[in-house]
N, C-alpha and C positions, 0 to 999 in steps of 0.2 A: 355041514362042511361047504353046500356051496353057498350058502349067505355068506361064510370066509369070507370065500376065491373070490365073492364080489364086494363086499367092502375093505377086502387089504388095496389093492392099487387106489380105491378112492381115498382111505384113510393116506395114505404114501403120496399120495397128489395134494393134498390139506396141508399137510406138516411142508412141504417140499424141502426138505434138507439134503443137501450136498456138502461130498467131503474134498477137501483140498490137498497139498501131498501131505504124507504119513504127519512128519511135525508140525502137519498146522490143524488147531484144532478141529471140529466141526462147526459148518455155519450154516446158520438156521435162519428161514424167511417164512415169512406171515405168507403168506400163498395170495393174501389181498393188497398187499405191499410192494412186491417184486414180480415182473413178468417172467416169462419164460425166457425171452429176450437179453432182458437184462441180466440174467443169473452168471452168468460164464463170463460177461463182461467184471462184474462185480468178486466173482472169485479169483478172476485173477488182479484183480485189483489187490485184494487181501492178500492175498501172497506177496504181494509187492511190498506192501507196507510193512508187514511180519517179517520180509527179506532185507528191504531197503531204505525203512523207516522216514521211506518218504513216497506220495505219490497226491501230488497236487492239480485239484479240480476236479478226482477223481469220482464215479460214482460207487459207492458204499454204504448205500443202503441198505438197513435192518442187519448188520454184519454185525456177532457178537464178538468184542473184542475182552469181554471177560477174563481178568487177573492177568494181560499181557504186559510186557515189559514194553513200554514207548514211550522213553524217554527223551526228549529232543525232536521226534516224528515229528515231520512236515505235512498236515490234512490241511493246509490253507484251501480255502474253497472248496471244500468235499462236499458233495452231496452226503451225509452220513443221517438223513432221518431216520430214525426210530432204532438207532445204532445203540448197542451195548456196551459200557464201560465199566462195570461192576467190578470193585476191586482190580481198576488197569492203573499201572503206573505213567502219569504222562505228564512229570513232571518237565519245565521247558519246552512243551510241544506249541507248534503251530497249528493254533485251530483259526485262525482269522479269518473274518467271511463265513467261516463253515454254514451248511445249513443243517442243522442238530435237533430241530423240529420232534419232541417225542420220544429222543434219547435218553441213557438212564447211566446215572453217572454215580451210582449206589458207593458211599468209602471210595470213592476216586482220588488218587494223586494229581492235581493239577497248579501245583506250585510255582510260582514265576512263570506259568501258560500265558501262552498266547492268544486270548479270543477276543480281539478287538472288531468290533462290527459279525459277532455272530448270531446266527439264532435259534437261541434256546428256549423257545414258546412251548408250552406245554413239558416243558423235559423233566426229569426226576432227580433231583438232587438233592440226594439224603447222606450227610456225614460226609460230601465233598468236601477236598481241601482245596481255596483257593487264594490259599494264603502267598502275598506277592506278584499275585496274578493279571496282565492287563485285562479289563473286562468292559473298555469302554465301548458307547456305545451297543449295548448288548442287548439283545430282545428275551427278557425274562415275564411276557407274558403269561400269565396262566398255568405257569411252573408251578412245581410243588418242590419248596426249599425246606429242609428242615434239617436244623446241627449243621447248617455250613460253616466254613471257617472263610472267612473273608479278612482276617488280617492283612493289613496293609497293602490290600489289591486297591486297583485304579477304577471305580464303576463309575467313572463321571458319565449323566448321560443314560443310565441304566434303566429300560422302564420295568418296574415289577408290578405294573395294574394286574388286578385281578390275581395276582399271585398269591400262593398258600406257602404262609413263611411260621417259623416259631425256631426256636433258640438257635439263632445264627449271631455269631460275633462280627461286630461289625468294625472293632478296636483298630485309629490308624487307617484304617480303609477314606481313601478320597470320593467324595458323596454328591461332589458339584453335579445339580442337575438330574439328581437321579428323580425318577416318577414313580411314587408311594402309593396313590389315588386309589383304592377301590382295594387296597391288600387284604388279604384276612390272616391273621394269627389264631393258633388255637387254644381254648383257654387256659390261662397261663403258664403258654410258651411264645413270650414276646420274645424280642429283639436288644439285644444288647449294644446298645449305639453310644455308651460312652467311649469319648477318646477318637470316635470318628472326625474325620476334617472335611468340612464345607460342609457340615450338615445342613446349617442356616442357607445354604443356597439350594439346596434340594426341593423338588416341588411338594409339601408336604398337606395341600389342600384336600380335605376329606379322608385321610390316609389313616387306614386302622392299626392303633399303634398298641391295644392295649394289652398290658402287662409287661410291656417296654420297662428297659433302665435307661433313663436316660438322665443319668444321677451327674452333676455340672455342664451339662451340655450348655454352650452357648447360642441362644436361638432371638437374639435380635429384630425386633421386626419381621418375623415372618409370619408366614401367612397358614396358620395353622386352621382356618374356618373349617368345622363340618368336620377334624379329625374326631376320632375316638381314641381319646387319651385315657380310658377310666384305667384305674389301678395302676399308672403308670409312674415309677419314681423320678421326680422330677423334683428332688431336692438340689439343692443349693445351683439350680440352670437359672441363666438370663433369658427371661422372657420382657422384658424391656420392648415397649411399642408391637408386642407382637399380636395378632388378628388370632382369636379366640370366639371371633364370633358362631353361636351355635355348637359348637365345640363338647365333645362329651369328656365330662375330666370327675367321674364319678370314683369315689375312692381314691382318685390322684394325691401324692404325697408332693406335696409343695412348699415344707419343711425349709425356710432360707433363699425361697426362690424369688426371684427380683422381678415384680410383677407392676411394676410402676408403667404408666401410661396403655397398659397391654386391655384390647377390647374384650369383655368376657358377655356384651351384650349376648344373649340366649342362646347364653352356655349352659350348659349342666352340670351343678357345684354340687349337688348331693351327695355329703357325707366324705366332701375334699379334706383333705389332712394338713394341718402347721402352715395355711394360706392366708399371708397378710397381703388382704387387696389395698394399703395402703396407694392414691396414688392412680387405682386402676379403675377403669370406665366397666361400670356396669349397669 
């Protein structure tokens, strides 16, 4: 009994949770995350936003907003790392600027959202919808992306180095600019990137694409060196002049695809499908 009485306040000091009034749920802090300091500042903050559906620049940190209705919510510049949005609706919200660093956006509503210039480095976005949504400029470093819906959002500018992606549609989505480099997909859960626009301006040097569709894309001249394209359908897409050099396109289905003048110097063609190098520099 008294080992208890002496590990209940330490275990109760660990969890550190505080409750807000009766209708707001409980919110919960990493004890390594949130000071003492900050707690009472940051709860009422949450009430604010649950009351007022808006509280811009505020801090909300680690605050689990879990299956909440926030639709339209104004978080422009919110400190919100490591914040929880699993099953939240927030469709039309303003997250721009936020910093979302470690957030977890499990099935989130984020349709026609606002997160232009935020960041999402590390955050967890599995089954988000971000269909319509501005996304420019956005820090998707080192995220774990998987089943997003990115229909016809705006990610010009988007960098996903280092990020862990696999069946995310990308159909209609604006792509200018976005940074591929160093991604990793899981095996065979690519990326579905027909029907996106500006792909051919997106940085796609070294960028792990395989098991992608990317079935007529139009990819002109780009600079594809160093990607891993193996098992990727790449039937009837323009690759006309485009930079192959080094390039892994093992199992690639190339079935119709217009590969005139494109380098494939020390590529790897092993066991490429329906590839007439008619034309192309090898």
């Amino acid at each position: 009994m008294k080992d208890i009485r002496v590990l209940l306040p330490i275990a109760l000091l660990i969890l550190g949770s505080i409750y807000s009034k009766d209708h707001i749920r409980k919110i919960e802090f990493k004890e390594w995350d949130v000071t003492k300091e900050e707690r009472e500042e940051i709860n009422l903050n949450a009430e604010k936003v649950l009351a007022d559906k808006e509280c811009v620049g505020c801090l909300l940190k680690s605050v689990d907003f879990s299956s909440e209705t926030l639709q339209n919510v104004n978080l422009k510049n919110a400190n919100l790392v490591f914040a929880v949005f699993d099953d939240a609706f927030l469709q039309k919200a303003n997250l721009m600027g936020s910093d979302l660093e470690g957030a977890s956006f499990s099935d989130t509503k984020l349709q026609n959202a606002k997160l232009a210039g935020a960041n999402l480095r590390y955050a967890s976005l599995v089954g988000t919808n971000f269909s319509e949504a501005d996304l420019r400029n956005v820090n998707m470093k080192q995220a774990s992306v998987h089943s997003v819906n990115f229909n016809n959002a705006n990610l010009e500018n988007v960098d996903f180095s280092d990020a862990e992606m696999g069946y995310c549609n990308f159909d209609g989505a604006r792509l200018k600019g976005v940074k591929w480099s160093t991604i990793r997909t899981d095996g065979g859960a690519g990326l579905n990137l027909t029907g996106a626009i500006d792909l051919a301006k997106s940085n796609l040097k070294n960028a792990f694409l395989s098991y992608s569709d990317l079935t007529g894309v139009s990819l002109p001249k780009v600079n594809l060196r160093g990607a891993d394209l193996s098992h990727v359908l790449l039937t009837n897409a323009d690759l006309q002049g485009a930079n192959l050099q080094d390039a892994i396109l093992t199992y690639a289905d190339l079935t119709g695809a217009n590969l005139r003048e494109a380098n494939f110097k020390g590529a790897i063609l092993t066991d490429v499908i329906g590839a007439d190098f008619t034309g192309a520099i090898r």
